[in-house]
Residue, then its C-alpha position, 0 to 999 in steps of 0.5 A: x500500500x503507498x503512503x497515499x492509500x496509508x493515509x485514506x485507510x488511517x483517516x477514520x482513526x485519527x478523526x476518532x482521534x481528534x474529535x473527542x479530545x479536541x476539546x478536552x485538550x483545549x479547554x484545559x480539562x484536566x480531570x476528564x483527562x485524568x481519568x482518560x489516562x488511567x482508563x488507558x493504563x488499565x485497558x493497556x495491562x489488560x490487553x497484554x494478558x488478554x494478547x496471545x503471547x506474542x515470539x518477539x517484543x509485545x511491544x511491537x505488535x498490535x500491543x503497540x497501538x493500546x500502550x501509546x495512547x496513554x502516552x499520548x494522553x500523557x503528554x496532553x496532561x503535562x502540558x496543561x500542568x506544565x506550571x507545576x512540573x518539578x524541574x530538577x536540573x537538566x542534567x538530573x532529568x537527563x539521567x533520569x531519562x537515560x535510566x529509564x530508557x535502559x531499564x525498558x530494554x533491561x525488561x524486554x531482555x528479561x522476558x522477551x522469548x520467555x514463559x510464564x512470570x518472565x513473559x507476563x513481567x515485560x507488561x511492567x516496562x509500561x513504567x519506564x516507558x512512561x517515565x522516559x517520556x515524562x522526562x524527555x518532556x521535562x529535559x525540553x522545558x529548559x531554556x536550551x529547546x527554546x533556542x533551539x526552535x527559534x533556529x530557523x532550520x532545526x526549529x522548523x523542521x521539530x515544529x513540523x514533526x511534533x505537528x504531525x506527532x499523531x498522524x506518525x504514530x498511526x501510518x508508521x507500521x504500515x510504512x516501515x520496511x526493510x526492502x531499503x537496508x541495503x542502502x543504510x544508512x540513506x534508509x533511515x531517511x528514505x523510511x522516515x520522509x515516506x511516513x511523514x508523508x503519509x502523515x500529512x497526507x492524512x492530517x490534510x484530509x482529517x482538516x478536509x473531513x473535519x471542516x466539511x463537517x463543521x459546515x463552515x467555508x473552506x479554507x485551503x490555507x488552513x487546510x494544508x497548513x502543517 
C-alpha cells in the first residue's frame, strides 16, 4: 500500500482521534483527562494478558497501538500542568531519562522469548516507558529547546514533526520496511520522509473531513497548513 492509500485507510482513526479530545485538550480539562489516562493504563495491562503471547517484543505488535495512547494522553496532561512540573536540573532529568530508557530494554531482555512470570513481567516496562517520556518532556522545558526552535532550520523542521506527532504514530507500521537496508544508512531517511508523508497526507484530509463537517467555508490555507 503507498503512503497515499496509508493515509485514506488511517483517516477514520485519527478523526476518532481528534474529535473527542479536541476539546478536552483545549479547554484545559484536566480531570476528564485524568481519568482518560488511567482508563488507558488499565485497558493497556489488560490487553497484554488478554494478547496471545506474542515470539518477539509485545511491544511491537498490535500491543503497540493500546500502550501509546496513554502516552499520548500523557503528554496532553503535562502540558496543561506544565506550571507545576518539578524541574530538577537538566542534567538530573537527563539521567533520569537515560535510566529509564535502559531499564525498558533491561525488561524486554528479561522476558522477551520467555514463559510464564518472565513473559507476563515485560507488561511492567509500561513504567519506564512512561517515565522516559515524562522526562524527555521535562529535559525540553529548559531554556536550551527554546533556542533551539527559534533556529530557523532545526526549529522548523521539530515544529513540523511534533505537528504531525499523531498522524506518525498511526501510518508508521504500515510504512516501515526493510526492502531499503541495503542502502543504510540513506534508509533511515528514505523510511522516515515516506511516513511523514503519509502523515500529512492524512492530517490534510482529517482538516478536509473535519471542516466539511463543521459546515463552515473552506479554507485551503488552513487546510494544508502543517
Amino acid at each position: 500500500m503507498g503512503s497515499g492509500g496509508v493515509a485514506i485507510a488511517a483517516l477514520p482513526t485519527v478523526i476518532c482521534l481528534k474529535v473527542p479530545f479536541s476539546d478536552g485538550l483545549g479547554g484545559g480539562n484536566k480531570q476528564q483527562l485524568q481519568y482518560v489516562f488511567v482508563l488507558s493504563l488499565v485497558g493497556s495491562v489488560a490487553f497484554f494478558f488478554l494478547m496471545p503471547i506474542a515470539e518477539g517484543s509485545p511491544f511491537h505488535t498490535n500491543f503497540h497501538y493500546v500502550c501509546h495512547f496513554s502516552i499520548m494522553v500523557m503528554g496532553g496532561l503535562c502540558y496543561l500542568q506544565r506550571d507545576k512540573l518539578v524541574c530538577n536540573g537538566l542534567w538530573k532529568d537527563a539521567l533520569a531519562m537515560v535510566v529509564s530508557f535502559v531499564a525498558y530494554f533491561v525488561i524486554l531482555k528479561i522476558g522477551k522469548g520467555q514463559c510464564g512470570i518472565r513473559y507476563y513481567s515485560q507488561v511492567l516496562a509500561l513504567v519506564p516507558l512512561h517515565l522516559f517520556v515524562y522526562y524527555f518532556y521535562k529535559m525540553c522545558s529548559y531554556s536550551w529547546c527554546q533556542r533551539a526552535f527559534q533556529t530557523p532550520v532545526f526549529g522548523r523542521i521539530i515544529a513540523i514533526i511534533a505537528a504531525l506527532t499523531l498522524e506518525i504514530y498511526v501510518v508508521q507500521f504500515s510504512i516501515i520496511t526493510n526492502q531499503f537496508n541495503q542502502l543504510f544508512p540513506l534508509n533511515i531517511l528514505i523510511v522516515f520522509v515516506l511516513i511523514a508523508f503519509a502523515a500529512y497526507l492524512l492530517k490534510v484530509l482529517t482538516s478536509l473531513f473535519l471542516a466539511i463537517l463543521s459546515k463552515e467555508h473552506l479554507v485551503w490555507k488552513e487546510i494544508v497548513k502543517v
